[in-house]
MDAnalysis code that builds the backbone (N, CA, C; Angstrom):
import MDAnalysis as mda
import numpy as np

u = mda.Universe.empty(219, n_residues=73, atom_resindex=np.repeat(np.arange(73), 3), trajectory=True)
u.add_TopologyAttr("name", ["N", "CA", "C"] * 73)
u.add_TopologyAttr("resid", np.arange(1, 74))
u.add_TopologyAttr("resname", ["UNK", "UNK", "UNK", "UNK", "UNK", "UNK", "UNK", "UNK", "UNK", "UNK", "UNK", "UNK", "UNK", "UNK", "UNK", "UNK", "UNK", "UNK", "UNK", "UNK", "UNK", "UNK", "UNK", "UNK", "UNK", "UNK", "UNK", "UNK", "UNK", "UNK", "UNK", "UNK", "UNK", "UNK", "UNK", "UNK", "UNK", "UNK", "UNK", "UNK", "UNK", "UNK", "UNK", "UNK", "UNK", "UNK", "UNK", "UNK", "UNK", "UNK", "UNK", "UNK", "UNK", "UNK", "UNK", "UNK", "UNK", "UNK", "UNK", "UNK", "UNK", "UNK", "UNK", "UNK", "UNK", "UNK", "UNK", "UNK", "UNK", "UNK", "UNK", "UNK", "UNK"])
u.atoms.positions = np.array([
    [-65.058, 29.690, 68.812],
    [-63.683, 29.367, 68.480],
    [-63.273, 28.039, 69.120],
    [-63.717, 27.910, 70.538],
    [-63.111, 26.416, 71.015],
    [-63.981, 25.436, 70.045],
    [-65.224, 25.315, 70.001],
    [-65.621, 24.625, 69.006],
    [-65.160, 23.848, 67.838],
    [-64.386, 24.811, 67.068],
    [-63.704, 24.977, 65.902],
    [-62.716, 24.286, 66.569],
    [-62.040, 24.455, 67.285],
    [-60.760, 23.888, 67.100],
    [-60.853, 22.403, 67.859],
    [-62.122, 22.032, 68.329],
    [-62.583, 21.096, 68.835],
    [-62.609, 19.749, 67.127],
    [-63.475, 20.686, 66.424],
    [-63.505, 19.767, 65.272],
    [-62.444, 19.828, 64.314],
    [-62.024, 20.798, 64.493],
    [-60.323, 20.727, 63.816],
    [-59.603, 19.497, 64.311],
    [-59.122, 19.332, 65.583],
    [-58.667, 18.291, 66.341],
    [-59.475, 17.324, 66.706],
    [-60.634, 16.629, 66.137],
    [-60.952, 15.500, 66.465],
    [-61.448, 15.129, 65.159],
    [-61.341, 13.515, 65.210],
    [-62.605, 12.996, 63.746],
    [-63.512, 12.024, 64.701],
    [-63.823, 11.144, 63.842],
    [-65.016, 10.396, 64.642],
    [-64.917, 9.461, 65.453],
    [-63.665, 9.388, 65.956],
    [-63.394, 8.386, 67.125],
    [-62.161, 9.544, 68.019],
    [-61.809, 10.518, 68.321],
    [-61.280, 11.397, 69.335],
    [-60.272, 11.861, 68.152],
    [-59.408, 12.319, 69.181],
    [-58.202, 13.157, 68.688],
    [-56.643, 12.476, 67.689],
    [-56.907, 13.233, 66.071],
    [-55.904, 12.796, 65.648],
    [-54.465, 13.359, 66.158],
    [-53.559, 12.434, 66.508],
    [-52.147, 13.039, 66.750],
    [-51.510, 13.673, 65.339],
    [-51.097, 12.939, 65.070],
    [-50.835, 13.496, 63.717],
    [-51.021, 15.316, 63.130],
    [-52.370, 14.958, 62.952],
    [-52.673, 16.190, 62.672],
    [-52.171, 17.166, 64.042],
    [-52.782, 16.964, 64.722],
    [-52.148, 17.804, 66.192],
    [-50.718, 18.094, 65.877],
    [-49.862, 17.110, 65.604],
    [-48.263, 17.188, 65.884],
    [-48.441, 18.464, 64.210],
    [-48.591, 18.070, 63.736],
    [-48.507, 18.911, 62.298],
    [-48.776, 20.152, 62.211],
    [-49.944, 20.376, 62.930],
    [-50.340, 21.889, 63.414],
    [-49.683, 22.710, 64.371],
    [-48.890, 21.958, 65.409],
    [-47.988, 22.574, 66.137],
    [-46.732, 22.571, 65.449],
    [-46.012, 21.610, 64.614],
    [-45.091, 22.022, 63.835],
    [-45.183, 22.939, 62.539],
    [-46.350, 22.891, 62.339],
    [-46.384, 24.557, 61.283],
    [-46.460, 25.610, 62.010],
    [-47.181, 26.072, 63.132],
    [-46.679, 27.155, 64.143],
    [-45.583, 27.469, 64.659],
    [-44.596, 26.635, 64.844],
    [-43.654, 26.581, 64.861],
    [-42.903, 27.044, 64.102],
    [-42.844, 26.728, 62.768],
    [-42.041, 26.825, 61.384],
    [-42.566, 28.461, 60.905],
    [-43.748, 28.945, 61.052],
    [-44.535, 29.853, 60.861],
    [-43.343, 31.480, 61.598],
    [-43.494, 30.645, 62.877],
    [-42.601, 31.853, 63.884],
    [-41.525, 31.886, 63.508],
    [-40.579, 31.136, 63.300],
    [-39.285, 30.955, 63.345],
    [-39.240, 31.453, 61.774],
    [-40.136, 31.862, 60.787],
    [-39.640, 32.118, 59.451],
    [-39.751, 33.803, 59.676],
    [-40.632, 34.042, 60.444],
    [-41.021, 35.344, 60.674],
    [-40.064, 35.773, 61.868],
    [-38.964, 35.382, 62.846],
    [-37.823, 35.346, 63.190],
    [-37.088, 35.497, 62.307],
    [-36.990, 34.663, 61.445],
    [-35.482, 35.019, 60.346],
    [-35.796, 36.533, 59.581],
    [-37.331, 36.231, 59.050],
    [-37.351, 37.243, 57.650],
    [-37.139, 38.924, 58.521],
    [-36.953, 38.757, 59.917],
    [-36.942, 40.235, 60.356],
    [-35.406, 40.091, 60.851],
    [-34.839, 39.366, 60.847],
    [-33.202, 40.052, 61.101],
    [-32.406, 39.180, 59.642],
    [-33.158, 39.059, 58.561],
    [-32.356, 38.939, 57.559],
    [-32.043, 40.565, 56.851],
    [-31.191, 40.403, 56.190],
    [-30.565, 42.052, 55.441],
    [-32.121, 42.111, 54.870],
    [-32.210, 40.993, 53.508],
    [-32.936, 41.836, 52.550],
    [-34.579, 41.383, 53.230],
    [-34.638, 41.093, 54.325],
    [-36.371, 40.901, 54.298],
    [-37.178, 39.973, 53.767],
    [-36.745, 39.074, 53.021],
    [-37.096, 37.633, 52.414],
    [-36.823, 36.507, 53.378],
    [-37.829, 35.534, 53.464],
    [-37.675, 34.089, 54.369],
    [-37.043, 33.360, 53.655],
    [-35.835, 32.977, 54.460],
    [-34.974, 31.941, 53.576],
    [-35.646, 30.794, 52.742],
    [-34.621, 30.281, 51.757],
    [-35.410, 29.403, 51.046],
    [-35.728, 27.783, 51.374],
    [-35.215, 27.366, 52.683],
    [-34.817, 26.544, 53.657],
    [-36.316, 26.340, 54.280],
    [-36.205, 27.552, 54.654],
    [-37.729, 27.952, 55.913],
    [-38.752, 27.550, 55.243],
    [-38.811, 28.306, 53.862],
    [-40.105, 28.215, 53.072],
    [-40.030, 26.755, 52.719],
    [-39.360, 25.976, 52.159],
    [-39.377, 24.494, 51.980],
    [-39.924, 23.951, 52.966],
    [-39.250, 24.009, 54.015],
    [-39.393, 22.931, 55.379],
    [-41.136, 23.553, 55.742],
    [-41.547, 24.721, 55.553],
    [-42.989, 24.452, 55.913],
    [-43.994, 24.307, 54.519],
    [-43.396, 24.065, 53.388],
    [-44.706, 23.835, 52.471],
    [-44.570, 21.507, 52.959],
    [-43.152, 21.328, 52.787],
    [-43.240, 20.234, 53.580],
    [-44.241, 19.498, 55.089],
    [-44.119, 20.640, 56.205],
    [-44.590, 20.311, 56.871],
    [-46.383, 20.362, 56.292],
    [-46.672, 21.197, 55.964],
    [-48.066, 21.189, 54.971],
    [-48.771, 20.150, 54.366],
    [-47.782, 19.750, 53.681],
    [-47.753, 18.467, 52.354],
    [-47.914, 17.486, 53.320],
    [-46.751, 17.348, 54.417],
    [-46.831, 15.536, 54.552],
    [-47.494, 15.726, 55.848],
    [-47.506, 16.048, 56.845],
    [-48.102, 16.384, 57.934],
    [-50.006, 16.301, 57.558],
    [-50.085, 17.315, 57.045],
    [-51.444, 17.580, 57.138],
    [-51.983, 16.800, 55.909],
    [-51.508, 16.554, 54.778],
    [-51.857, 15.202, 53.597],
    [-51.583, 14.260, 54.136],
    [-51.134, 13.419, 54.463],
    [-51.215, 12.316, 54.604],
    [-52.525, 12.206, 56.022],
    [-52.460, 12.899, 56.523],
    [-53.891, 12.878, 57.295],
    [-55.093, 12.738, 56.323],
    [-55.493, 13.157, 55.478],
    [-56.160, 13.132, 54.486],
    [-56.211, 11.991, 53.843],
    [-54.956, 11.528, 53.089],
    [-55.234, 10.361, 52.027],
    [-55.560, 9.466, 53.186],
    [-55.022, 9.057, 54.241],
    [-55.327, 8.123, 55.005],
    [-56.983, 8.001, 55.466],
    [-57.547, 9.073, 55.990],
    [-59.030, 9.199, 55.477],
    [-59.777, 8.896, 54.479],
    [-59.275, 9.080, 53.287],
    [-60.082, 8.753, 51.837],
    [-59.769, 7.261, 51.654],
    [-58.406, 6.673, 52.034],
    [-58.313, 5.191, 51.682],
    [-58.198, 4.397, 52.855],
    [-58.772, 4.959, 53.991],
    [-59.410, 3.705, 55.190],
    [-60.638, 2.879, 54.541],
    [-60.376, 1.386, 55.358],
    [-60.846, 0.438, 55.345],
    [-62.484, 0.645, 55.859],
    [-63.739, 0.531, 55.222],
    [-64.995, 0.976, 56.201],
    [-65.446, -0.446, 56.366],
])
Protein backbone atom coordinates (compact mmCIF):
# COMPACT_ATOMS: atom_id res chain seq x y z
CA UNK A 1 0.00 0.00 0.00
CA UNK A 2 2.77 2.67 0.80
CA UNK A 3 4.14 1.77 -2.49
CA UNK A 4 1.04 2.60 -4.25
CA UNK A 5 0.58 5.64 -2.89
CA UNK A 6 4.23 6.34 -3.41
CA UNK A 7 3.51 6.13 -7.25
CA UNK A 8 0.24 7.68 -6.98
CA UNK A 9 2.07 10.81 -5.59
CA UNK A 10 5.09 10.99 -7.56
CA UNK A 11 5.95 11.11 -11.52
CA UNK A 12 9.37 11.16 -12.81
CA UNK A 13 10.95 13.98 -11.26
CA UNK A 14 9.24 13.80 -7.33
CA UNK A 15 6.04 14.83 -6.04
CA UNK A 16 3.14 16.42 -7.98
CA UNK A 17 1.39 19.16 -5.79
CA UNK A 18 -1.38 19.48 -7.63
CA UNK A 19 -2.40 16.21 -7.74
CA UNK A 20 -1.63 15.94 -3.92
CA UNK A 21 -3.77 19.18 -3.26
CA UNK A 22 -6.64 17.45 -5.42
CA UNK A 23 -6.60 14.24 -3.63
CA UNK A 24 -6.85 15.84 -0.34
CA UNK A 25 -9.57 18.09 -1.58
CA UNK A 26 -11.69 15.15 -2.83
CA UNK A 27 -11.36 13.54 0.68
CA UNK A 28 -12.43 16.24 1.93
CA UNK A 29 -15.51 16.87 -0.28
CA UNK A 30 -16.03 12.96 -0.01
CA UNK A 31 -16.60 13.41 4.04
CA UNK A 32 -18.38 16.40 4.19
CA UNK A 33 -21.04 14.91 1.47
CA UNK A 34 -21.35 11.89 3.62
CA UNK A 35 -21.83 14.54 6.66
CA UNK A 36 -24.66 16.17 4.92
CA UNK A 37 -26.33 13.00 3.22
CA UNK A 38 -26.74 11.63 7.02
CA UNK A 39 -28.44 14.60 8.70
CA UNK A 40 -30.33 15.56 5.53
CA UNK A 41 -34.36 14.57 5.88
CA UNK A 42 -34.47 12.63 2.68
CA UNK A 43 -30.89 10.91 2.58
CA UNK A 44 -29.68 12.33 -0.78
CA UNK A 45 -26.21 14.47 -1.09
CA UNK A 46 -27.06 17.81 -1.95
CA UNK A 47 -26.80 18.88 -5.39
CA UNK A 48 -24.05 21.51 -4.47
CA UNK A 49 -21.82 18.68 -2.85
CA UNK A 50 -22.17 16.43 -5.78
CA UNK A 51 -21.11 19.31 -8.26
CA UNK A 52 -18.29 20.72 -6.26
CA UNK A 53 -16.70 17.12 -6.20
CA UNK A 54 -17.28 15.86 -9.84
CA UNK A 55 -15.49 19.46 -10.24
CA UNK A 56 -12.85 18.79 -7.94
CA UNK A 57 -12.36 15.42 -10.14
CA UNK A 58 -12.49 17.16 -13.51
CA UNK A 59 -10.13 20.03 -12.86
CA UNK A 60 -7.93 18.92 -10.08
CA UNK A 61 -7.06 15.56 -11.19
CA UNK A 62 -7.48 16.43 -15.37
CA UNK A 63 -5.65 18.94 -15.75
CA UNK A 64 -2.85 16.89 -14.12
CA UNK A 65 -3.23 14.72 -16.99
CA UNK A 66 -3.61 16.96 -20.06
CA UNK A 67 -0.60 18.72 -18.76
CA UNK A 68 1.27 15.33 -19.00
CA UNK A 69 0.09 14.42 -22.51
CA UNK A 70 0.96 18.08 -23.83
CA UNK A 71 4.45 18.66 -22.04
CA UNK A 72 7.25 19.78 -23.95
CA UNK A 73 9.91 16.45 -24.28
Amino acid sequence: MKEFIKDLLASGDGTSSKRFSALITLFNVIILAWISTLNSATGVVPEYIFNGLLFVIGGGLGLTVIEKIFAKK
